[in-house]
C-alpha positions as CSV (number, residue, x, y, z in Angstrom):
1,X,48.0,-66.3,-29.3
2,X,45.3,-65.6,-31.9
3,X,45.2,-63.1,-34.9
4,X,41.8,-63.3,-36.8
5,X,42.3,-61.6,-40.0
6,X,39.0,-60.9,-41.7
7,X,39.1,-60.0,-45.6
8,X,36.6,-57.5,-47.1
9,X,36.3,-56.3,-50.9
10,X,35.6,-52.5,-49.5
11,X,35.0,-50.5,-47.1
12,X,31.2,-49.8,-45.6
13,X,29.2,-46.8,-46.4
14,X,26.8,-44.9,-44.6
15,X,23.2,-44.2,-45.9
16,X,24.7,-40.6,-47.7
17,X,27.3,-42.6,-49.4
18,X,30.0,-41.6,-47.0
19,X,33.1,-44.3,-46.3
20,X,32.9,-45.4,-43.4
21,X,36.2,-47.0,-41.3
22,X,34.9,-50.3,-41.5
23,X,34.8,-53.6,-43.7
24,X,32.5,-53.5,-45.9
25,X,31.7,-57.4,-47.6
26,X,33.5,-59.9,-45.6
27,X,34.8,-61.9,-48.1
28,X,36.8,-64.7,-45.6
29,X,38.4,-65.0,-42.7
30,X,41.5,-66.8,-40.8
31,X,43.2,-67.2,-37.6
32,X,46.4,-67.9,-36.7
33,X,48.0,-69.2,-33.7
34,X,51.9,-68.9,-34.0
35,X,53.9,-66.3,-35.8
36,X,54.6,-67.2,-39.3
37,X,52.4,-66.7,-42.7
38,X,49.2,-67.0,-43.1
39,X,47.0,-67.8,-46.4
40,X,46.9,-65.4,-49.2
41,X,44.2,-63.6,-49.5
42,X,41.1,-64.0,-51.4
43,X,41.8,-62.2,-55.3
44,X,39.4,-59.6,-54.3
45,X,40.1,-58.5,-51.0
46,X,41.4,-55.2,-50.7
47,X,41.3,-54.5,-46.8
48,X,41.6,-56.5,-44.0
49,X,40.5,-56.6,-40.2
50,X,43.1,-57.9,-37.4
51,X,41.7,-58.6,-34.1
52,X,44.5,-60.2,-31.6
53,X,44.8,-61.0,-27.9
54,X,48.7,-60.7,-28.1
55,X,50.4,-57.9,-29.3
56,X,52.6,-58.7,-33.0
57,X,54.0,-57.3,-35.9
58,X,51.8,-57.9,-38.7
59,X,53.1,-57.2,-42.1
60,X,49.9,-56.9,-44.2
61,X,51.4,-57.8,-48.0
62,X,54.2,-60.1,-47.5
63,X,55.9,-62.9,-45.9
64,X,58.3,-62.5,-43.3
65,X,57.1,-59.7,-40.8
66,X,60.0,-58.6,-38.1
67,X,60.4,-55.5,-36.0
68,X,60.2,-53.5,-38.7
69,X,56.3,-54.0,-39.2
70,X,53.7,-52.6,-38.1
71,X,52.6,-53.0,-34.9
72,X,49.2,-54.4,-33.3
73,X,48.5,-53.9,-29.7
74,X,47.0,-56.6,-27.7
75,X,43.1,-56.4,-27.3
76,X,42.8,-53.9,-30.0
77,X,41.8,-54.0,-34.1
78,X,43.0,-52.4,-37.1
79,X,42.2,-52.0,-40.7
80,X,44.9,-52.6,-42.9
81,X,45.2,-51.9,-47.3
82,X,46.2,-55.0,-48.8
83,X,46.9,-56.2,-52.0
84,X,44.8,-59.2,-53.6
85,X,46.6,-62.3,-53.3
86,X,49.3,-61.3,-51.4
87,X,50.0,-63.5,-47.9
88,X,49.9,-62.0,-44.9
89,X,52.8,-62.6,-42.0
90,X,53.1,-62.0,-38.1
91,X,55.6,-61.8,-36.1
92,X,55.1,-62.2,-31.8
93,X,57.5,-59.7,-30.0
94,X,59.9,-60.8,-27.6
């Protein structure tokens, strides 16, 4: 298993100024191998990029994800709000 969870400050704009559904400024990066928590985020990352070969629940603010989260399909990404600071949590499915 690996989630990379990329932190960015915004999102990226096009040349008219429109948002675009991207990161903007990566601000840092992690992966993780096993389910379980991961580092908090940076204090001004306020979205975040999961890439992962293995299909989990990722809770994007908090510790602890279960069934309950969201999930994130195997070979895919998705962009995630976040809170600054808060730790981020997956969970593999049975």
């Amino acid at each position: 298993m690996l989630v990379t969870i990329t932190e960015y400050d915004s999102l990226a704009t096009d040349v008219h100024g429109n948002l675009l559904p991207i990161g903007g400024r990566r601000l840092a990066s992690q992966g993780l191998t096993e389910a379980g928590n991961g580092i908090a985020y940076n204090g001004d990352t306020r979205f975040v990029r999961i890439a992962t070969d293995t299909s989990v629940q990722f809770r994007p603010s908090a510790a602890g994800a279960d069934t309950d989260d969201d999930l994130v399909l195997a070979n895919t990404v998705e962009f995630f709000k976040v809170e600054p600071g808060a730790t981020p949590s997956i969970a593999a499915l049975a």
